[in-house]
Backbone as CSV, one residue per row, in Angstrom:
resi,resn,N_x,N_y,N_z,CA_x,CA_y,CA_z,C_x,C_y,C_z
1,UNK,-2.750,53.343,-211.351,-3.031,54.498,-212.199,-3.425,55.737,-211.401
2,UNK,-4.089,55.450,-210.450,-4.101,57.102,-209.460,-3.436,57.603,-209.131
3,UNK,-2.520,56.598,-208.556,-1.008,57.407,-208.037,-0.420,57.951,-209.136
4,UNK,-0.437,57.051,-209.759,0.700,57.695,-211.546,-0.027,59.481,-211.250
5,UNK,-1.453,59.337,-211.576,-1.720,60.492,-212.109,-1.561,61.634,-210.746
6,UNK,-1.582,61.492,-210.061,-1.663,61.718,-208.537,-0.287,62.748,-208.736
7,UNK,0.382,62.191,-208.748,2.310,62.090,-209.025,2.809,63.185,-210.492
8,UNK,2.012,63.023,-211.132,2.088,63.609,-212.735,1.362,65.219,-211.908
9,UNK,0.162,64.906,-211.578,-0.562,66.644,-210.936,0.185,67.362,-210.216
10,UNK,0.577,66.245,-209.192,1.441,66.934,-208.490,2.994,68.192,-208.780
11,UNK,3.245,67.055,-209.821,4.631,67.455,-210.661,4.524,68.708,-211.674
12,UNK,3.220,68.618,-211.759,2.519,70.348,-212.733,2.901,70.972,-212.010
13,UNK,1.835,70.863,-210.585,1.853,71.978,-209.847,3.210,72.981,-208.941
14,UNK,4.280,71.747,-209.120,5.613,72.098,-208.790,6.473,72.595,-210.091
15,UNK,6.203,72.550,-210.889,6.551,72.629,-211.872,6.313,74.441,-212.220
16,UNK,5.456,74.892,-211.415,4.451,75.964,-212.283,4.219,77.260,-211.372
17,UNK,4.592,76.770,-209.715,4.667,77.388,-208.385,6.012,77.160,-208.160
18,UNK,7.131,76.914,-208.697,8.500,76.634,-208.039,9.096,77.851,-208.081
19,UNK,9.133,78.492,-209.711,9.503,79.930,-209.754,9.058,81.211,-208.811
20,UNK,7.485,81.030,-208.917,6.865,81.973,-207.724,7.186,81.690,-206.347
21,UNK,7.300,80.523,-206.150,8.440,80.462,-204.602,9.485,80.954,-204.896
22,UNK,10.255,80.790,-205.641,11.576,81.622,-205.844,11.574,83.030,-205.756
23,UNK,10.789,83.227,-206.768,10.717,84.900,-206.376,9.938,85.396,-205.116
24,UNK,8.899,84.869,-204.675,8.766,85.257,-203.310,9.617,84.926,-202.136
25,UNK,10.361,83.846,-202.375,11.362,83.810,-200.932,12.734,84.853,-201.652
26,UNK,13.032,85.639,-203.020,14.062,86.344,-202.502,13.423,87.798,-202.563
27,UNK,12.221,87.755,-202.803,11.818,89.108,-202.118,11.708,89.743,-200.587
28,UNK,11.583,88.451,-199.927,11.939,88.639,-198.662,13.494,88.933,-197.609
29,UNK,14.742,89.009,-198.968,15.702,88.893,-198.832,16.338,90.491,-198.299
30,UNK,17.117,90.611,-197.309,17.520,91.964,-196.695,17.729,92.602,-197.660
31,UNK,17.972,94.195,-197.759,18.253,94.607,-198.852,20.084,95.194,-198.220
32,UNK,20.731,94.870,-199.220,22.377,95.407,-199.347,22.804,93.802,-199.382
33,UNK,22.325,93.325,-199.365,23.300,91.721,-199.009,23.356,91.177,-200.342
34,UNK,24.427,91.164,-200.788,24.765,90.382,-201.947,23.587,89.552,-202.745
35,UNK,23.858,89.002,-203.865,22.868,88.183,-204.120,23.113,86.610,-203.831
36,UNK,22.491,85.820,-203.684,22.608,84.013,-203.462,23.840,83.122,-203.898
37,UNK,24.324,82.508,-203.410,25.386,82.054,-204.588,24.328,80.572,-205.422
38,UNK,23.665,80.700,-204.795,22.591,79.509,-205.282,21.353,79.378,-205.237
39,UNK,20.667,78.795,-205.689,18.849,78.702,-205.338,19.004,79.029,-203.555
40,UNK,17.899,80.042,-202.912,17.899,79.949,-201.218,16.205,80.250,-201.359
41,UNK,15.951,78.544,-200.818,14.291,78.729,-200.802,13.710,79.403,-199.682
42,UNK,14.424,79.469,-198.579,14.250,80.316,-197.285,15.409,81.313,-197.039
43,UNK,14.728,82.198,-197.351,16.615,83.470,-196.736,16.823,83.414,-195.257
44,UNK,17.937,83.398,-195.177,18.627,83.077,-193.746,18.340,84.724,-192.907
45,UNK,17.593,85.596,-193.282,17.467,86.833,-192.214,16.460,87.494,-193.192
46,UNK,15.704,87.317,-193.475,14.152,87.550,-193.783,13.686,89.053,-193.679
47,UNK,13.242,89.449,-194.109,13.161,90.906,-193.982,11.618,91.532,-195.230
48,UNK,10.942,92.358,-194.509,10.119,93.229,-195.099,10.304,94.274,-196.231
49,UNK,11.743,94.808,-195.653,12.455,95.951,-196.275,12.191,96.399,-197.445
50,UNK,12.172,95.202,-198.305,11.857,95.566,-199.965,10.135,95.924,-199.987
51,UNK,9.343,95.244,-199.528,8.038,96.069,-199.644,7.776,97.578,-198.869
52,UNK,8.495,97.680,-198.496,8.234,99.432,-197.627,9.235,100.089,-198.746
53,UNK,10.213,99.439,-199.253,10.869,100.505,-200.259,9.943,100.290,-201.564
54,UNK,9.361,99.527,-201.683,8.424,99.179,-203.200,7.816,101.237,-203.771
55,UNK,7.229,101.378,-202.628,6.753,102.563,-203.168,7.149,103.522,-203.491
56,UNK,8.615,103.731,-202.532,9.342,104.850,-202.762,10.358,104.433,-204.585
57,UNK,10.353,103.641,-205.234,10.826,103.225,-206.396,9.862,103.371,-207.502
58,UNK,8.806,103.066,-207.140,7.702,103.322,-208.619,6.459,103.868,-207.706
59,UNK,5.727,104.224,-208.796,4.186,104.833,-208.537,3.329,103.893,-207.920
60,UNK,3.681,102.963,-207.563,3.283,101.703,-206.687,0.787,101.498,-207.016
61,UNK,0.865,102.692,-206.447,-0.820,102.800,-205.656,-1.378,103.346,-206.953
62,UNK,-0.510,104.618,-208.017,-0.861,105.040,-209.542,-1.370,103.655,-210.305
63,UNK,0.153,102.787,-210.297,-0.112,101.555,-211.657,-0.996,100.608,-210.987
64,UNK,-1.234,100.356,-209.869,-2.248,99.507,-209.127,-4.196,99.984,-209.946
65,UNK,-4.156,100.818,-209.628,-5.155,102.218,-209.550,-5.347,101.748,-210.853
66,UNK,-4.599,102.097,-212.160,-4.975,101.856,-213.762,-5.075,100.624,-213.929
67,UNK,-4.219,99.506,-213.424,-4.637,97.956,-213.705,-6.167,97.528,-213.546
68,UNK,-6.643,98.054,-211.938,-7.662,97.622,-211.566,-8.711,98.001,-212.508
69,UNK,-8.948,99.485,-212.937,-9.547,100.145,-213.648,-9.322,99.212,-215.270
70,UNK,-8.540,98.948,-216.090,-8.556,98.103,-217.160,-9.150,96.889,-216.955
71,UNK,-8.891,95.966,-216.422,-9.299,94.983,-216.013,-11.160,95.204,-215.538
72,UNK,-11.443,95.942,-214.411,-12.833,95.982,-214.367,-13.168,96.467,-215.109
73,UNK,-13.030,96.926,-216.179,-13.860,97.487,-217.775,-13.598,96.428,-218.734
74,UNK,-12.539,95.440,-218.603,-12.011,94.682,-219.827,-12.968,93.420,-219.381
75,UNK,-12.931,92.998,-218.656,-13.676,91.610,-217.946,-14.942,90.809,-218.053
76,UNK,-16.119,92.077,-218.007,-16.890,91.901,-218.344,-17.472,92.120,-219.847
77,UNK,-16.233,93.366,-220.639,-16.618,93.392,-221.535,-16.192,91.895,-222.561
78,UNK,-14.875,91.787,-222.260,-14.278,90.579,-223.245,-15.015,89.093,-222.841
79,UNK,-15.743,88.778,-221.597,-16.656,87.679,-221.058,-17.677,87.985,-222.411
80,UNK,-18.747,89.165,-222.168,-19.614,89.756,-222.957,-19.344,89.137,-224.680
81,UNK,-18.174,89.780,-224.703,-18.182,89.536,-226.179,-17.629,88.194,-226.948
82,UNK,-16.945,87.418,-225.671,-16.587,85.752,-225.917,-17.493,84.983,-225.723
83,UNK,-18.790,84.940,-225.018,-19.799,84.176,-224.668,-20.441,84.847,-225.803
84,UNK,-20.898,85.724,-226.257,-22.353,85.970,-227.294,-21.489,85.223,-228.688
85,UNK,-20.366,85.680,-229.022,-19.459,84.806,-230.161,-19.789,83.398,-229.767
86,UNK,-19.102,82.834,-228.584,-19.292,81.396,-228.932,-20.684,81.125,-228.956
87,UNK,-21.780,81.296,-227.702,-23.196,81.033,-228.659,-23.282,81.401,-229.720
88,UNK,-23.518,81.886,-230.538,-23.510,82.153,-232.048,-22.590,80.984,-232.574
89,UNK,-21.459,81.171,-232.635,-20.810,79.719,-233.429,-21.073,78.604,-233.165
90,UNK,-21.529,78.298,-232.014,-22.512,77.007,-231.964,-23.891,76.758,-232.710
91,UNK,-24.600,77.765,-232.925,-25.945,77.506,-233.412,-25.687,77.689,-235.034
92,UNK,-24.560,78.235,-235.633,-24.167,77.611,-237.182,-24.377,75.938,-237.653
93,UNK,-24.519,75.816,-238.827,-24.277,74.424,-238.953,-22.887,74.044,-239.255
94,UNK,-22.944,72.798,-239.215,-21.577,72.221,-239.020,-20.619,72.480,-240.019
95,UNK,-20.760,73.194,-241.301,-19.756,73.015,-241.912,-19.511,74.732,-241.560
96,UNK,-20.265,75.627,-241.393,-19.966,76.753,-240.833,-19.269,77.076,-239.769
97,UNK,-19.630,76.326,-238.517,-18.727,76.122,-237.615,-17.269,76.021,-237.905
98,UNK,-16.819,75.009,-238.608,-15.791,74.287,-238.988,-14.727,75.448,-239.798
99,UNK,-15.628,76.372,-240.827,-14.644,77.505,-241.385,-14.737,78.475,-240.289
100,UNK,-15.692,79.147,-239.432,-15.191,79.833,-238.351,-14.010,79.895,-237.353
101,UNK,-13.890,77.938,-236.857,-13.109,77.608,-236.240,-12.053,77.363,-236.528
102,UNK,-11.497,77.360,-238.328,-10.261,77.322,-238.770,-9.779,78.877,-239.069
103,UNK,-11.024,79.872,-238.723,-10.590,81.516,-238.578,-9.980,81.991,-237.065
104,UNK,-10.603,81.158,-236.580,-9.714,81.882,-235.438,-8.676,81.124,-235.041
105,UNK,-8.532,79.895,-235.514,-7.144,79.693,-235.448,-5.664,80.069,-236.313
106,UNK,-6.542,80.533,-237.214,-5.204,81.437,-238.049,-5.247,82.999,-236.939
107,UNK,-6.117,83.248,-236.540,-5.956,84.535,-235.703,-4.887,84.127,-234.478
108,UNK,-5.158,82.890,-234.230,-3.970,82.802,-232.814,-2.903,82.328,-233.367
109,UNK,-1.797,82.421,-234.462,-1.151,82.223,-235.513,-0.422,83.539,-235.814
110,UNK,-0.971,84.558,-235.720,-0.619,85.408,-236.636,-0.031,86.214,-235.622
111,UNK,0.935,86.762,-235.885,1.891,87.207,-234.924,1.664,88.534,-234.303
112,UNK,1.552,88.811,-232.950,0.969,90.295,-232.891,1.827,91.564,-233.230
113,UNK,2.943,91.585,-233.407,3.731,92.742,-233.970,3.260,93.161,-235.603
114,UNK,2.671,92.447,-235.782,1.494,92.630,-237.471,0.423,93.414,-237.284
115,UNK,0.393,93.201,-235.380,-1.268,94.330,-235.347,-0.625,95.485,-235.124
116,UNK,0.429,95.771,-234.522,1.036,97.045,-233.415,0.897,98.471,-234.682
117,UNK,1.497,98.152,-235.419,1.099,99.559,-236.385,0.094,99.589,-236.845
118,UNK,-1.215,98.966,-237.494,-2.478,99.381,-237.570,-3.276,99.578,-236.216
119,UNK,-2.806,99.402,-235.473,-3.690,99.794,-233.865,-3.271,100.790,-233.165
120,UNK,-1.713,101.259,-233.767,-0.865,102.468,-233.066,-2.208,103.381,-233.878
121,UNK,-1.764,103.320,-235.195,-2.575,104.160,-236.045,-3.872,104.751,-235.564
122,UNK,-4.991,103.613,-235.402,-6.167,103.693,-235.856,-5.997,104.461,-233.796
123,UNK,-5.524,103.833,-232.653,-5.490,104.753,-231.859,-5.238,106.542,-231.723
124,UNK,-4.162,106.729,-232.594,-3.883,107.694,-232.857,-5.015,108.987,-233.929
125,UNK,-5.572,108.203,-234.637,-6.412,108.702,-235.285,-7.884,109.240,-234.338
126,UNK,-7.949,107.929,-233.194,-9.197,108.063,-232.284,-8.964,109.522,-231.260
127,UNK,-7.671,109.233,-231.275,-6.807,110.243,-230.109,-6.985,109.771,-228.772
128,UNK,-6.790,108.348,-228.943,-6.725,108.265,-227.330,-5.340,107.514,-227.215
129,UNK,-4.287,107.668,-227.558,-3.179,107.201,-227.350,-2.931,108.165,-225.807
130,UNK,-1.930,107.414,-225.381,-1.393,107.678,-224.064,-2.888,107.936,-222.646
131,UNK,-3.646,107.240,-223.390,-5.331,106.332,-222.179,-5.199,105.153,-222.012
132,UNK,-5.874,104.811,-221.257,-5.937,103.401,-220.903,-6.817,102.758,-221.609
133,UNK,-7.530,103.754,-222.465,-8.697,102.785,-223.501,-7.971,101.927,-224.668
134,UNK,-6.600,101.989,-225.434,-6.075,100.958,-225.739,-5.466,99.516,-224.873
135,UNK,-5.793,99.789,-223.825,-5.684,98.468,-223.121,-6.596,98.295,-223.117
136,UNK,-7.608,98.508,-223.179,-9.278,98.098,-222.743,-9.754,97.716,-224.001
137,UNK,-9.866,98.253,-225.117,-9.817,97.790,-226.488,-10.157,96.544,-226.836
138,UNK,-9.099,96.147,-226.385,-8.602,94.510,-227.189,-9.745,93.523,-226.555
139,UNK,-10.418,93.809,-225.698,-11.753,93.318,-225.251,-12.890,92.952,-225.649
140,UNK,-12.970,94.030,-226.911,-14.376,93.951,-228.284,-14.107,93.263,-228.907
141,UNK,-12.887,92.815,-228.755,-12.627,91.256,-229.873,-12.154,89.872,-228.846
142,UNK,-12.864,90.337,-227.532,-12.902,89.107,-226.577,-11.531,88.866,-225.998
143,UNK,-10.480,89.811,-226.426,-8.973,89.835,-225.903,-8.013,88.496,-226.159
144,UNK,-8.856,87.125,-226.772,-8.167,86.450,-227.338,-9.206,85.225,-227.957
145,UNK,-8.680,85.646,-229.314,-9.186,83.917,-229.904,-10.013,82.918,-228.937
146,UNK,-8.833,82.620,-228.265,-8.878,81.609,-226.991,-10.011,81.828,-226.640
147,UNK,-10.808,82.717,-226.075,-11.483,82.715,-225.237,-13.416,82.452,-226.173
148,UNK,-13.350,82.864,-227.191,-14.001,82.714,-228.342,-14.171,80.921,-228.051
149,UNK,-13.156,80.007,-228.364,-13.213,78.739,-228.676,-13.646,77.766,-227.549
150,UNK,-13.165,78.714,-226.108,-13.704,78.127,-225.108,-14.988,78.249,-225.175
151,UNK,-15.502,79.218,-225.004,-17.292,79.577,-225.074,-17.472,78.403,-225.902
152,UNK,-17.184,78.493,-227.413,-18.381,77.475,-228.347,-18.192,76.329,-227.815
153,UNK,-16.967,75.783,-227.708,-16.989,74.359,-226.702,-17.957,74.203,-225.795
154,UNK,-17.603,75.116,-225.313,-19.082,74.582,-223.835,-20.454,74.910,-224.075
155,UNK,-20.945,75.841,-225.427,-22.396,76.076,-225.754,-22.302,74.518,-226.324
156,UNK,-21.188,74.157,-227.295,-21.539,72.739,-227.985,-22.010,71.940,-227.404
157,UNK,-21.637,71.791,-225.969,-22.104,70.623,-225.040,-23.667,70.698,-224.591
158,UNK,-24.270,71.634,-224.788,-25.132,71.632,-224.145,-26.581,71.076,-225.200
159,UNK,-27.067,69.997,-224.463,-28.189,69.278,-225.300,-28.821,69.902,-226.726
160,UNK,-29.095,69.836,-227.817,-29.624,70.314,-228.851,-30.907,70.202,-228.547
161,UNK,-31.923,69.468,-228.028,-33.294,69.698,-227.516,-33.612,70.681,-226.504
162,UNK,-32.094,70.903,-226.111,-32.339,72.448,-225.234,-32.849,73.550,-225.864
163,UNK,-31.748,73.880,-226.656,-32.098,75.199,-227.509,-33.577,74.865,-228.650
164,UNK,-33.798,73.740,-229.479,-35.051,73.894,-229.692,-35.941,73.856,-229.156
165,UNK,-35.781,73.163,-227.585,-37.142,73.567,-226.722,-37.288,75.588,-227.304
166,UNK,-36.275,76.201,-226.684,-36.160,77.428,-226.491,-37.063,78.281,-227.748
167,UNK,-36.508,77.791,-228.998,-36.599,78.141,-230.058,-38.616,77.505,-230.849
168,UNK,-39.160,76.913,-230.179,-40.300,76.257,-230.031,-41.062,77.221,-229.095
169,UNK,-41.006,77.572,-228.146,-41.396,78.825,-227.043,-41.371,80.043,-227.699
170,UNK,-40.240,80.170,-228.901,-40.616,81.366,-229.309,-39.595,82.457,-228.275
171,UNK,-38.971,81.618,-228.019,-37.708,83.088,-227.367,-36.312,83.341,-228.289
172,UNK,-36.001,84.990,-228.255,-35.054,85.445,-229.264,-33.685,84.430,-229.162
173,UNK,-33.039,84.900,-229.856,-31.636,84.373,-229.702,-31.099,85.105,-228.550
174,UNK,-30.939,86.141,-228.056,-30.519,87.054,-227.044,-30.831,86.203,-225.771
175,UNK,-32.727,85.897,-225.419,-32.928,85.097,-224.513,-32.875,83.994,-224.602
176,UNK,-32.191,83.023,-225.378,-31.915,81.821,-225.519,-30.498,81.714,-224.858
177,UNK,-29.665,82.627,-224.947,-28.661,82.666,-224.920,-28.508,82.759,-223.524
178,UNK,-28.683,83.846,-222.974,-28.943,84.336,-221.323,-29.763,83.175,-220.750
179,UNK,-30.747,82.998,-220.878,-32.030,81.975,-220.179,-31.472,80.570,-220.196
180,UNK,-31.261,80.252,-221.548,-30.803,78.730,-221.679,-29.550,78.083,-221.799
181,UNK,-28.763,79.164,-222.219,-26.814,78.342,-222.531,-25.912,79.135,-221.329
182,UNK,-26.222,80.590,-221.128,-25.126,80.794,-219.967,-25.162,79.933,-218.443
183,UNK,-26.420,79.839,-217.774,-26.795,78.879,-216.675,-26.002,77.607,-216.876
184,UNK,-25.694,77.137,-218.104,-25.018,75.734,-218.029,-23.387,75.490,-218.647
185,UNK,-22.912,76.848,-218.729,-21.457,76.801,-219.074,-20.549,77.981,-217.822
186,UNK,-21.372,77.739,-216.490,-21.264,78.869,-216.020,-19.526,78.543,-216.177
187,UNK,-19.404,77.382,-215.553,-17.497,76.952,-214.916,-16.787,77.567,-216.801
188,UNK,-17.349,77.664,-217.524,-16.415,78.047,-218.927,-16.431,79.162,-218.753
189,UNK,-17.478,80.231,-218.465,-17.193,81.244,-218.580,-16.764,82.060,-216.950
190,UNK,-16.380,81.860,-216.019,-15.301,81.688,-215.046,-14.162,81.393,-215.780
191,UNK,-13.902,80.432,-216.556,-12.735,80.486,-217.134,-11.868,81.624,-217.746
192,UNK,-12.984,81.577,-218.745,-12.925,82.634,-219.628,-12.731,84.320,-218.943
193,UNK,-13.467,84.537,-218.230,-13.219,85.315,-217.162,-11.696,85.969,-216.449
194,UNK,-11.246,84.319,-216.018,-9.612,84.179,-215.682,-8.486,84.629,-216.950
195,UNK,-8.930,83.971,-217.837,-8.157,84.230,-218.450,-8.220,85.786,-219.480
196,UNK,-9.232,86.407,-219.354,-9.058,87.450,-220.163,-8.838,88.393,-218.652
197,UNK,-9.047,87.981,-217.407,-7.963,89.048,-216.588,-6.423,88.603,-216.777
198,UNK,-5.787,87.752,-216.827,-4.543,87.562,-216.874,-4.451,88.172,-218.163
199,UNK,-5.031,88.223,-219.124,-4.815,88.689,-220.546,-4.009,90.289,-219.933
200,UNK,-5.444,90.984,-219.882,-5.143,92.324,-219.435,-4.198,92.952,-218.259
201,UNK,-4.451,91.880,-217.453,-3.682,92.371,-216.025,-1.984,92.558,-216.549
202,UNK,-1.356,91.369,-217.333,-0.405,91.228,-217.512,0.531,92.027,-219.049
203,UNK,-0.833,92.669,-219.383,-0.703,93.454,-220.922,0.763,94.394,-220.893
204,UNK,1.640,93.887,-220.633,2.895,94.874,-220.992,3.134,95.589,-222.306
205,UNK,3.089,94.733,-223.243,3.869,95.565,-224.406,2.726,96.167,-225.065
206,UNK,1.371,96.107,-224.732,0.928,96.926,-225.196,0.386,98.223,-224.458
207,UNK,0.779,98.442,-223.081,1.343,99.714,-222.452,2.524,100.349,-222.676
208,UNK,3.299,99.592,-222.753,4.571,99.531,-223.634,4.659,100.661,-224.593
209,UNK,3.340,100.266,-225.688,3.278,100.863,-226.802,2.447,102.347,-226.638
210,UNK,1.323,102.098,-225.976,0.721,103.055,-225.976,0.556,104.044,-225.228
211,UNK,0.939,103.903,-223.626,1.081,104.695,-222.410,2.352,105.539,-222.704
212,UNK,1.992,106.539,-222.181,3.429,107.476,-221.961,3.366,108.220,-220.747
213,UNK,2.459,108.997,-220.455,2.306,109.224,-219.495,2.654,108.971,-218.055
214,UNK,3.173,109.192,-217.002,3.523,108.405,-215.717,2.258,108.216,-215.007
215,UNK,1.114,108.762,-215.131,0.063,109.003,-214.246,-1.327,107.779,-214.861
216,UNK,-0.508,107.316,-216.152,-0.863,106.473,-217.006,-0.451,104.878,-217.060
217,UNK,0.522,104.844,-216.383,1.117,104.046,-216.459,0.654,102.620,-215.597
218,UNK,0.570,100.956,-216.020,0.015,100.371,-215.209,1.130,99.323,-214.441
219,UNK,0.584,98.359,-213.778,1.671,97.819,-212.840,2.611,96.935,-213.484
220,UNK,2.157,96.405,-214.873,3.712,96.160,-215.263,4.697,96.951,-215.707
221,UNK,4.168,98.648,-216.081,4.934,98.844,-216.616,5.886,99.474,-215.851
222,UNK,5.158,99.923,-214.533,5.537,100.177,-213.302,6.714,99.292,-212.833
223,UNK,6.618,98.116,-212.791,7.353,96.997,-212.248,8.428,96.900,-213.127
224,UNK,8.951,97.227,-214.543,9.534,96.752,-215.364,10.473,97.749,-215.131
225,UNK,10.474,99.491,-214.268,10.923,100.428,-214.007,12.534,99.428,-213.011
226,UNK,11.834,98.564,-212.285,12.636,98.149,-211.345,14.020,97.358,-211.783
227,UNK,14.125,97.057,-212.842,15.321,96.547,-213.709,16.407,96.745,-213.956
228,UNK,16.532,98.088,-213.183,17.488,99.211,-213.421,18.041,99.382,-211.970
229,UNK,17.659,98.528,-210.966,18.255,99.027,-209.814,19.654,98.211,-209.585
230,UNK,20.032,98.632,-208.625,21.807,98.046,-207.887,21.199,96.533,-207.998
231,UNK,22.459,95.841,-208.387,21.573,94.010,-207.373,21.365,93.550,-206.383
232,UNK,22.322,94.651,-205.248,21.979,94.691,-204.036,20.441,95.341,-203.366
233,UNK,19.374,95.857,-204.421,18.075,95.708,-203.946,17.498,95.196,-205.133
234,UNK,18.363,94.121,-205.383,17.031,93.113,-206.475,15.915,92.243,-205.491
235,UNK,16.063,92.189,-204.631,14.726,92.242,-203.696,13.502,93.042,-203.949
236,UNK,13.627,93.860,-204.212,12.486,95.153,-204.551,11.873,95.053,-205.874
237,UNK,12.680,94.205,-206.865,12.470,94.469,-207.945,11.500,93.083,-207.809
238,UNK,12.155,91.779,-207.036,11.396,90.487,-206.788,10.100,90.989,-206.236
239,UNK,10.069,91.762,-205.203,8.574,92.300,-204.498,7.503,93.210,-205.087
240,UNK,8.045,93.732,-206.481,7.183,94.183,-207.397,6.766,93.004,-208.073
241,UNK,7.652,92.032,-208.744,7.079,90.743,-209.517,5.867,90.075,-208.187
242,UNK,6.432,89.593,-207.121,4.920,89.308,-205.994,3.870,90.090,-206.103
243,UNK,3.673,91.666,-206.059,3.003,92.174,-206.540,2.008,92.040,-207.654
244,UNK,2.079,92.089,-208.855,1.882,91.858,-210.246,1.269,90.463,-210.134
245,UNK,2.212,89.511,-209.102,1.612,88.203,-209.924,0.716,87.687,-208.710
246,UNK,0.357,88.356,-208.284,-0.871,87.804,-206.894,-2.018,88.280,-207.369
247,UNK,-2.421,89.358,-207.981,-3.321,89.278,-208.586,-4.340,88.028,-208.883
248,UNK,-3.727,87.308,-210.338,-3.856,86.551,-210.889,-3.961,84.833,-209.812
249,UNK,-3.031,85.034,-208.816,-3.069,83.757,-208.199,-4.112,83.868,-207.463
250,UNK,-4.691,84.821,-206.265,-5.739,84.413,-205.915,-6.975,84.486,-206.559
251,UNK,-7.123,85.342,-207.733,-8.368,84.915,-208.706,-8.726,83.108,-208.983
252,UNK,-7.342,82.806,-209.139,-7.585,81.069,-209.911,-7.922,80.602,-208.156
253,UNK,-7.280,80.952,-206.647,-7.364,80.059,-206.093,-9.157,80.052,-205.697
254,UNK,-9.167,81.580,-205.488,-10.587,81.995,-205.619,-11.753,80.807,-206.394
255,UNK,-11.288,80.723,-207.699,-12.549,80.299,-208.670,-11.981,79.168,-209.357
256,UNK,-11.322,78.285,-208.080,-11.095,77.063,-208.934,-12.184,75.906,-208.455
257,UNK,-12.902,76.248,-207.469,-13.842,75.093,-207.434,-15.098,74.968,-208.329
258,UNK,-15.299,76.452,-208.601,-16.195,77.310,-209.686,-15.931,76.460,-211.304
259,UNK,-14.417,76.347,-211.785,-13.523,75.789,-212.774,-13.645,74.031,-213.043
260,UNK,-13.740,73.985,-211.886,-13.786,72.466,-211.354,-14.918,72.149,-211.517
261,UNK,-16.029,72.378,-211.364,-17.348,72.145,-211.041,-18.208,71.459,-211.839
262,UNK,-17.487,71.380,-213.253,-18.283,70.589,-214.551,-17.149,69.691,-214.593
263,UNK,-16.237,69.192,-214.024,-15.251,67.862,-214.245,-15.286,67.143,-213.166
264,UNK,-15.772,65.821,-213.769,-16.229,64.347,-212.968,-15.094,63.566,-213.515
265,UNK,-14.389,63.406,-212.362,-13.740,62.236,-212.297,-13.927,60.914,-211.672
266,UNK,-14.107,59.802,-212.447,-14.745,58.321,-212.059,-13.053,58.235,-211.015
267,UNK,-13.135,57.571,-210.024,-11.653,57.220,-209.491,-11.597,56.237,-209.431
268,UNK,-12.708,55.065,-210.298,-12.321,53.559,-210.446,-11.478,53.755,-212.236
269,UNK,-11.246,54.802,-212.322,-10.547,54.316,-213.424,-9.650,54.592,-213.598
């Protein structure tokens, strides 16, 4: 059974990094040379070329510049507002819980082209269309369901003689929350963390929708510019996707022991 599972992890992880090898070995590909006649996991004459042309094709250091900026405003706010939600839906009683938790699963259900015109709107009304504060936005509502359900999961776990010690002492809900439940879900909310940067980092269509501006513009939408070139520098267009998606990879490689850190695995079993 270890090996099985051994063999199965393994097969994720190839499964999930095969494409990103792909696109990073043909970003390294000369630029003018035809394209592959087949998968080429190593290009036979290797070349830089496409990252020194990266900049001269899009605003390269602009959409870098606004990502970073969304993301460090979205991060802590959507952590903020997914951890105080899930404490709170944990300290409901159980049948409260239970209709909360069948609310936000109709929220991850419901299709987002249902939000795009009441949010064009209500942006437009704010007047901040063509800012980066509609990417940042979607944060006050924790940027996804998801991240809501993770929190209460991991406040759930945590002893019920905990919080009434807390609540016996005479400390608010605010410092119950901070003092006694974040210290012990730290690896959830690292999670949570990860995933509401990939949320944002990767937010296309709703720059899409709301950016117009070029000086506005962030790195996917930057990158999506590249679609349009000859195929003889679809290299460039691969070295913008490396771009975009490194972000995100060294965050997880960063904070996966962090992730890891509340999962015990017995290996006699």
């Amino acid at each position: 059974m270890p090996v099985l599972r051994s063999c199965l992890r393994l097969a994720v992880v190839v499964l999930f990094l095969a494409p990103v090898l792909l696109v990073l070995a043909g970003s390294f590909r000369r630029l003018g040379m035809p394209p592959p006649e087949g998968l080429e996991l190593v290009p036979t004459d290797p070349s830089l070329g496409s990252y020194r042309r990266l900049p001269g094709e899009i605003d390269l250091w602009t959409a870098v510049r606004n990502s970073t900026v969304v993301v460090a405003v979205a991060v802590p706010l959507g952590v903020l507002v997914a951890s105080t939600a899930g404490f709170a839906l944990s300290q409901l009683s159980a049948r409260a819980q239970r209709r909360w938790v069948v609310a936000l699963v109709v929220l991850l259900v419901v299709p987002l082209p249902m939000l795009w015109v009441a949010r064009f709107v209500l942006f437009l009304e704010l007047g901040v269309l063509d800012t980066l504060v509609p990417l940042v936005a979607p944060a006050l509502a924790a940027s996804t369901p998801v991240a809501v359900l993770l929190a209460w999961q991991a406040f759930r776990r945590v002893p019920a003689e905990h919080w009434e010690t807390a609540r016996m002492e005479g400390a608010s809900a605010l410092r119950t929350w901070w003092q006694v439940g974040l210290p012990q879900v730290r690896a959830t909310t690292t999670a949570v963390a990860v995933l509401v940067f990939v949320v944002h980092w990767g937010a296309y269509l709703d720059a899409l929708l709301y950016v117009r501006s070029p000086g506005e513009r962030t790195l996917p939408l930057a990158v999506a510019e590249l679609r349009n070139l000859d195929p003889s520098e679809t290299p460039v267009a691969l070295a913008g996707a490396v771009i975009l998606v490194l972000p995100p990879l060294l965050l997880l490689l960063a904070t996966q022991r962090r992730l890891l850190s509340s999962v015990h695995v017995d290996p006699n079993r």
